[in-house]
DSSP file (Angstrom, degrees, kcal/mol; ACC not computed):
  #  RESIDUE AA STRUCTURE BP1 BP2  ACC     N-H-->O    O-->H-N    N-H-->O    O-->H-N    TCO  KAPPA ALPHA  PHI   PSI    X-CA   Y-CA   Z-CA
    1    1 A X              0   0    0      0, 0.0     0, 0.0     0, 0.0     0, 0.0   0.000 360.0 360.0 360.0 137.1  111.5  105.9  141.0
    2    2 A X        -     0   0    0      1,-0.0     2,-0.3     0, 0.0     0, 0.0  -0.248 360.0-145.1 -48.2 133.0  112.6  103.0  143.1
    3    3 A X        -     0   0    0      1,-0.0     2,-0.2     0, 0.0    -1,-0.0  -0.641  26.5-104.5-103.4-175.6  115.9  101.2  142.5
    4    4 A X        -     0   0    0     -2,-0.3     5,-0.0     1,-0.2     2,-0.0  -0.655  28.1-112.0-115.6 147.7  116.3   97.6  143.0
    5    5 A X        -     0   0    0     -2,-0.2    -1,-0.2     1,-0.1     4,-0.0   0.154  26.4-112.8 -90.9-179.0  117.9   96.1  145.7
    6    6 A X  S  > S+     0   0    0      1,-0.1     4,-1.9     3,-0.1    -1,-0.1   0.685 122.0  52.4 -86.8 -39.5  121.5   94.0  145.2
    7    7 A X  T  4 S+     0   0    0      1,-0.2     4,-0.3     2,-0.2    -1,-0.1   0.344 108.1  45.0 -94.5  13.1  119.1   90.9  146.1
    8    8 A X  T  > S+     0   0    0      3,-0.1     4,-1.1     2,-0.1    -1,-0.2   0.401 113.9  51.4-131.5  -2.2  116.3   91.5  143.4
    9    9 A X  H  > S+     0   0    0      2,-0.1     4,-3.3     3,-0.1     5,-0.3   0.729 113.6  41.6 -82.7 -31.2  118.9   92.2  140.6
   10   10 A X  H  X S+     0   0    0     -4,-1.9     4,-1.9     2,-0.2    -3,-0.1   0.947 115.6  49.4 -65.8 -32.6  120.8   89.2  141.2
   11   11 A X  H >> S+     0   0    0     -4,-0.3     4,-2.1     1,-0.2     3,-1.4   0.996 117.5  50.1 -79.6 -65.0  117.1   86.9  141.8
   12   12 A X  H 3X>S+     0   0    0     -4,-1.1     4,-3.9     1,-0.3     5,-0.8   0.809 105.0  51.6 -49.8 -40.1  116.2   88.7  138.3
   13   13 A X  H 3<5S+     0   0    0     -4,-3.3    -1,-0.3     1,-0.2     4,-0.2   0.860 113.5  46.6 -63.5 -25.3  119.4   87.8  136.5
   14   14 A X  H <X5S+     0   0    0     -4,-1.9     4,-1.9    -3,-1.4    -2,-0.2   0.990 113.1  47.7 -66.2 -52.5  119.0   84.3  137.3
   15   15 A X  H  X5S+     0   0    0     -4,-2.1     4,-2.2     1,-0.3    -2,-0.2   0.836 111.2  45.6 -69.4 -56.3  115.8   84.3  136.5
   16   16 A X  H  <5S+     0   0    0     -4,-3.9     4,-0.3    -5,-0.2    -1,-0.3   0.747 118.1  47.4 -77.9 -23.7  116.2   86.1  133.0
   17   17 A X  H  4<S+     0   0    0     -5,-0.8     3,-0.3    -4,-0.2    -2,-0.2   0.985 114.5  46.3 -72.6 -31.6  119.4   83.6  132.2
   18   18 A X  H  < S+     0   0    0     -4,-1.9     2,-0.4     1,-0.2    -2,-0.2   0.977 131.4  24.5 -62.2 -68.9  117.4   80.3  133.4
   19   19 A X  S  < S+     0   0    0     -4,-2.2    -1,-0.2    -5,-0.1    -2,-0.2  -0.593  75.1 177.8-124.7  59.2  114.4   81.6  131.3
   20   20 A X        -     0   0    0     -2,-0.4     2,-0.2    -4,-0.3    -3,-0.0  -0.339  48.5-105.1 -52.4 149.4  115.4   84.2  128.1
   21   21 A X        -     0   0    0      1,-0.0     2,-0.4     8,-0.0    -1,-0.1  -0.518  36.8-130.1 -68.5 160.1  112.2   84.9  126.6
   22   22 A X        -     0   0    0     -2,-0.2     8,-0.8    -3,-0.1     2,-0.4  -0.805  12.0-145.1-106.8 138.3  111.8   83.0  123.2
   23   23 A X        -     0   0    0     -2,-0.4     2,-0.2     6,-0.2     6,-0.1  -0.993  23.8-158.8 -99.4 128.9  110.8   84.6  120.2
   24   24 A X    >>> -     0   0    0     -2,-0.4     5,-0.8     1,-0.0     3,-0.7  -0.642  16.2-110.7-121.1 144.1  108.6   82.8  117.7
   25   25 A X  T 345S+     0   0    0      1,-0.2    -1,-0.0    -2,-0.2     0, 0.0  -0.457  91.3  22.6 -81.0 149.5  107.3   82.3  114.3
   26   26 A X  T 345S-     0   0    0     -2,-0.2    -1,-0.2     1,-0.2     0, 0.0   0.571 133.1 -52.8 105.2 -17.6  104.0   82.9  113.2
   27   27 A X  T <45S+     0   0    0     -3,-0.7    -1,-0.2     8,-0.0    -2,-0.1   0.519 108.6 114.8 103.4  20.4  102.8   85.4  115.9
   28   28 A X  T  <5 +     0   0    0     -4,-0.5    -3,-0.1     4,-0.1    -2,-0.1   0.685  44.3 104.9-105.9   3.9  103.9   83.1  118.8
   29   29 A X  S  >XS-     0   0    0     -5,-0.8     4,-2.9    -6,-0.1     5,-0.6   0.162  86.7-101.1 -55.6 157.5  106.5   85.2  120.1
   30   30 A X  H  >5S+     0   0    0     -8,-0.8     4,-1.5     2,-0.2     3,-0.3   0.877 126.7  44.4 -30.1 -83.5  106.1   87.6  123.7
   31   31 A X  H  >5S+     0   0    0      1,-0.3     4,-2.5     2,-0.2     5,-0.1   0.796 115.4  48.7 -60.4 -59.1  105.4   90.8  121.7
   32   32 A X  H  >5S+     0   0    0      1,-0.2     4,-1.4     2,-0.2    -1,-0.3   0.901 109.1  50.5 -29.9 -58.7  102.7   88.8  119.1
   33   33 A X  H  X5S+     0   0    0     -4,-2.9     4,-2.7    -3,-0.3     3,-0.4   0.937 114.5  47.8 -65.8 -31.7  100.7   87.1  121.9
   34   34 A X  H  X<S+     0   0    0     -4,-1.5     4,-1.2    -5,-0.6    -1,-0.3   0.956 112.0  48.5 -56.0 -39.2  100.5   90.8  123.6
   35   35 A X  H  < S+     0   0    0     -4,-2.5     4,-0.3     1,-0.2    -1,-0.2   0.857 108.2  53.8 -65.4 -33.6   99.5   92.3  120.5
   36   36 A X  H >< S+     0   0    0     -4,-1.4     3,-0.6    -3,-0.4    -1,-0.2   0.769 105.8  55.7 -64.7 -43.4   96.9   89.7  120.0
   37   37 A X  H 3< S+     0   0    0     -4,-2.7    -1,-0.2     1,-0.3    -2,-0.2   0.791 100.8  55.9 -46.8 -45.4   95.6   90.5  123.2
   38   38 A X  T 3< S+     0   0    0     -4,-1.2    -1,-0.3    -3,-0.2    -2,-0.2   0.341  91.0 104.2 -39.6 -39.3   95.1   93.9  122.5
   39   39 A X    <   -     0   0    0     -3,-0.6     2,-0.3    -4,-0.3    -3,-0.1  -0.038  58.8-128.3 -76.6 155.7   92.9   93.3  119.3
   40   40 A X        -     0   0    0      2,-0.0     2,-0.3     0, 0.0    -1,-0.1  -0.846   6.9-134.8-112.0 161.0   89.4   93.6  118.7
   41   41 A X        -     0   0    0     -2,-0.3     2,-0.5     0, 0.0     0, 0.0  -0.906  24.6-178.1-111.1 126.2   86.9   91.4  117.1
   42   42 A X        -     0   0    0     -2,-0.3     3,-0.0     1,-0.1     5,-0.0  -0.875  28.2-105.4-142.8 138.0   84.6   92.9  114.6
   43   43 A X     >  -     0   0    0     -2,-0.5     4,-1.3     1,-0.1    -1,-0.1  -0.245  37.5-109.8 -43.8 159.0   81.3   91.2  112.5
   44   44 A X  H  > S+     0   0    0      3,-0.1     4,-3.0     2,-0.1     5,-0.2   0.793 117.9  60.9 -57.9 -36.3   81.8   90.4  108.9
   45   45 A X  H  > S+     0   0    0      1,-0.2     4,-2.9     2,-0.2    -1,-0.1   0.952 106.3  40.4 -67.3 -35.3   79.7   93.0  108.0
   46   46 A X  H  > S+     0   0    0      2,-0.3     4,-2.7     3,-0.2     5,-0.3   0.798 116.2  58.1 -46.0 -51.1   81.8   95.9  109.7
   47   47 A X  H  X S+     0   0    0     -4,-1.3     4,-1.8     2,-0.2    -2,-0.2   0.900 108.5  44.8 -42.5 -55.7   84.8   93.9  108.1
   48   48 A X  H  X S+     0   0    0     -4,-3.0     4,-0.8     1,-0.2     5,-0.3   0.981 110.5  50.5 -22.3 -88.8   83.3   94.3  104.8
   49   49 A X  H  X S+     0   0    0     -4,-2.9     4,-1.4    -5,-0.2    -2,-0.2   0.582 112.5  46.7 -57.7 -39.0   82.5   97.8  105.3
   50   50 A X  H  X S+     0   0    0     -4,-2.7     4,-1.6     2,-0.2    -1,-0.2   0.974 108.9  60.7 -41.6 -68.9   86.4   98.6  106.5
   51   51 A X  H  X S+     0   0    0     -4,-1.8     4,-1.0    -5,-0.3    -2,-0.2   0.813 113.3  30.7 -38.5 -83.0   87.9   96.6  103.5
   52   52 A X  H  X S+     0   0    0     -4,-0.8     4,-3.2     2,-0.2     5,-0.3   0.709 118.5  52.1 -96.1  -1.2   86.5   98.4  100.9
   53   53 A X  H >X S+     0   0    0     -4,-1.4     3,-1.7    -5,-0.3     4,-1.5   0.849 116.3  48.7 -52.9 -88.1   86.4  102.0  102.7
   54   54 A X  H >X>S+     0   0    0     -4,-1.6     5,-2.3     1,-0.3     3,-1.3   0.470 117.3  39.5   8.6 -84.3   90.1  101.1  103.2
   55   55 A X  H 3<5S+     0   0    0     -4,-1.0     3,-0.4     1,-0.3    -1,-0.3   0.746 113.9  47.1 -82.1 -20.4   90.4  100.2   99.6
   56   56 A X  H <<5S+     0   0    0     -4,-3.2    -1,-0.3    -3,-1.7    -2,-0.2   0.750 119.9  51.2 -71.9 -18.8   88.2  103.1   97.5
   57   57 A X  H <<5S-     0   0    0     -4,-1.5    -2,-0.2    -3,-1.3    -1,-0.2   0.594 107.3-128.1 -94.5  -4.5   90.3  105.4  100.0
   58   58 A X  T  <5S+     0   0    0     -4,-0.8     2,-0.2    -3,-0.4    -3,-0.2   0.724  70.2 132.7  65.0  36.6   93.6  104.0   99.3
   59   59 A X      < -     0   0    0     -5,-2.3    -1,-0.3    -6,-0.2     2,-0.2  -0.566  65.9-113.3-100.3 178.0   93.7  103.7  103.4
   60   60 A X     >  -     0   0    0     -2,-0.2     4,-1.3    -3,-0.1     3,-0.4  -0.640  31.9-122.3 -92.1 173.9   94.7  101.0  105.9
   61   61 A X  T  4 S+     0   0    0      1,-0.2     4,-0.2    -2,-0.2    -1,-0.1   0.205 116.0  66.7-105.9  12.5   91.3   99.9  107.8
   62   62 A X  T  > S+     0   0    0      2,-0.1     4,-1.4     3,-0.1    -1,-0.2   0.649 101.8  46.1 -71.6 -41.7   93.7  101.1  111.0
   63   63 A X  H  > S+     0   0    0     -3,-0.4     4,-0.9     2,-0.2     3,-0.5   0.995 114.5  44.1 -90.2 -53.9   93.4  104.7  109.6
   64   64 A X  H  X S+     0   0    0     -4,-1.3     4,-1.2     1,-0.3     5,-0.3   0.846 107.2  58.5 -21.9 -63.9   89.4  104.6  108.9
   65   65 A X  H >> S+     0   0    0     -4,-0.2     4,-2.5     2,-0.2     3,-0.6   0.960 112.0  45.1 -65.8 -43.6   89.0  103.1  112.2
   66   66 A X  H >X S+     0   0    0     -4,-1.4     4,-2.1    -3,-0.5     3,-1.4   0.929 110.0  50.3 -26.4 -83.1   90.9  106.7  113.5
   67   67 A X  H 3X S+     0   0    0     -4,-0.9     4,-0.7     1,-0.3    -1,-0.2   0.380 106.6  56.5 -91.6  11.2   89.3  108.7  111.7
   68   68 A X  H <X S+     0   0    0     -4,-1.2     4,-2.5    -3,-0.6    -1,-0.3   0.845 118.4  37.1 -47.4 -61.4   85.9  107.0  113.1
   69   69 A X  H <X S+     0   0    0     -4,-2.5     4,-1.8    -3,-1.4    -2,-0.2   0.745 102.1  59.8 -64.7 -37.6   86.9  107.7  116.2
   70   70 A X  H  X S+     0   0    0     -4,-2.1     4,-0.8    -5,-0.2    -1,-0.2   0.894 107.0  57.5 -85.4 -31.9   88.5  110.6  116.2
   71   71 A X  H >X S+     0   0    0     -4,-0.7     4,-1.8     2,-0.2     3,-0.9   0.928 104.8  55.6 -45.8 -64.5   84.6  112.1  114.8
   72   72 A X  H 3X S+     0   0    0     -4,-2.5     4,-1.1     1,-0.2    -2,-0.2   0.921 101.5  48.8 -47.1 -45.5   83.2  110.9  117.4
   73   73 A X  H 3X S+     0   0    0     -4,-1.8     4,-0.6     2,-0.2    -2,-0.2   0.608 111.4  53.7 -45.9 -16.5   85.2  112.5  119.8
   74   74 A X  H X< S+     0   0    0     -3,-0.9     3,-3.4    -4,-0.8    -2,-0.2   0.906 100.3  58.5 -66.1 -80.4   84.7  115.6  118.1
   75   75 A X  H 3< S+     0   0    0     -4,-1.8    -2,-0.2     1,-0.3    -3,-0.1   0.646 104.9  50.8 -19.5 -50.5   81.4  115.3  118.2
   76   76 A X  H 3<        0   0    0     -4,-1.1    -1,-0.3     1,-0.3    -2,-0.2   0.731 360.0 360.0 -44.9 -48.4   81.3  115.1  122.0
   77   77 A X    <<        0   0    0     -3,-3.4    -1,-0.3    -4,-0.6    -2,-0.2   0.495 360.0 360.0 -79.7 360.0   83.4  118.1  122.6
């Protein structure tokens, strides 16, 4: 891996002293807005259908969406 020059650690430590990132409430922070990016958008009805798998399976509708997925990739192989 490449190290950094004398002159593009010093530009960066101005840079990062001029401009710390801010962290925020509410999801308005760096890390949030990335995470936010990251997401998917889903129908109500599919929403529905998570929620109560989720809740008659005493899962999150993160692990159902796994183990969707991960059955279909099975399948495949």
């Amino acid at each position: 891996m490449a190290r950094m020059t004398e002159e593009e650690a010093h530009y960066w430590d101005k840079y990062y002293t001029e401009n710390p990132p801010k962290p925020g409430p509410n999801g308005t922070g760096f890390f949030s807005q990335r995470k936010a990016a990251l997401s998917i958008t889903v129908d109500s009805a599919t929403a529905d259908y998570l929620t109560a798998r989720a809740a008659s399976d005493h899962k999150t509708p993160s692990q159902i969406i796994g183990e969707l997925v991960q059955r279909e990739i099975a399948a495949v192989m």
